[in-house]
C-alpha positions in Angstrom: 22.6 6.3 27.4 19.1 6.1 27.2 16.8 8.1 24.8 13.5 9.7 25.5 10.1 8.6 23.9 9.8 11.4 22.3 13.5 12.1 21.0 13.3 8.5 19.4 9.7 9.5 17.7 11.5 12.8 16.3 14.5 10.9 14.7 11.9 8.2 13.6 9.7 11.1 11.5 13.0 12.8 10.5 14.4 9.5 9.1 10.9 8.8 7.4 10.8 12.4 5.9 14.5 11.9 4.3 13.3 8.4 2.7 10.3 10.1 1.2 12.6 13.2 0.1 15.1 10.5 -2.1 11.9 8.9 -3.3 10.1 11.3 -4.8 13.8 12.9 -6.0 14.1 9.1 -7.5 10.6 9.2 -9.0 10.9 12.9 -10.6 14.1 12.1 -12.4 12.8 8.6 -13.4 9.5 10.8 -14.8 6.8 8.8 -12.6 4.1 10.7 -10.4 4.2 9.0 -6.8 0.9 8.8 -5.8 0.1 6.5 -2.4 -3.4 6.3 -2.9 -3.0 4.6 -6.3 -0.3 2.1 -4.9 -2.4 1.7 -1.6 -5.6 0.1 -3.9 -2.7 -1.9 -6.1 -1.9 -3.5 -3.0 -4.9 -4.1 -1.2 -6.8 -7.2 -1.8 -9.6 -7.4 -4.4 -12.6 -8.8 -2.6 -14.1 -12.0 -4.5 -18.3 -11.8 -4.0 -20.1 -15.6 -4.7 -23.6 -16.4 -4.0 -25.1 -19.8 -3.3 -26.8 -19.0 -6.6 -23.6 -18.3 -8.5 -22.5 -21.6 -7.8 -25.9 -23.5 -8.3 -25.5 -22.2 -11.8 -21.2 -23.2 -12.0 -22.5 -26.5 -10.6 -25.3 -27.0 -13.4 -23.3 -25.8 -16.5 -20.9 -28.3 -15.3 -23.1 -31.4 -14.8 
């Protein structure tokens, strides 16, 4: 039996609505606010900005 494109799409979102559902229901009984913009800049990576001067200077202090 073969499923449509769009039948699998509709379980897919109905699946991803139900795992949201128990974890928010999780979170509110545990007392913690869910909030995916917070999480998405915990994960990301921080960016790390040197200059050619920055290291002149690590490069003297060491010396």
């Amino acid at each position: 039996m073969t499923q449509t494109l769009a039948h699998k799409a509709r379980h897919n979102r109905i699946a991803a609505l139900q795992y949201l559902r128990l974890t928010r229901q999780g979170a509110e009984r545990e007392n913690e606010v869910i909030n995916l913009f917070a999480h998405r800049a915990r994960q990301k990576a921080k960016p790390i900005f040197s200059s050619v001067r920055a290291r002149v200077e690590d490069e003297r202090i060491a010396a």
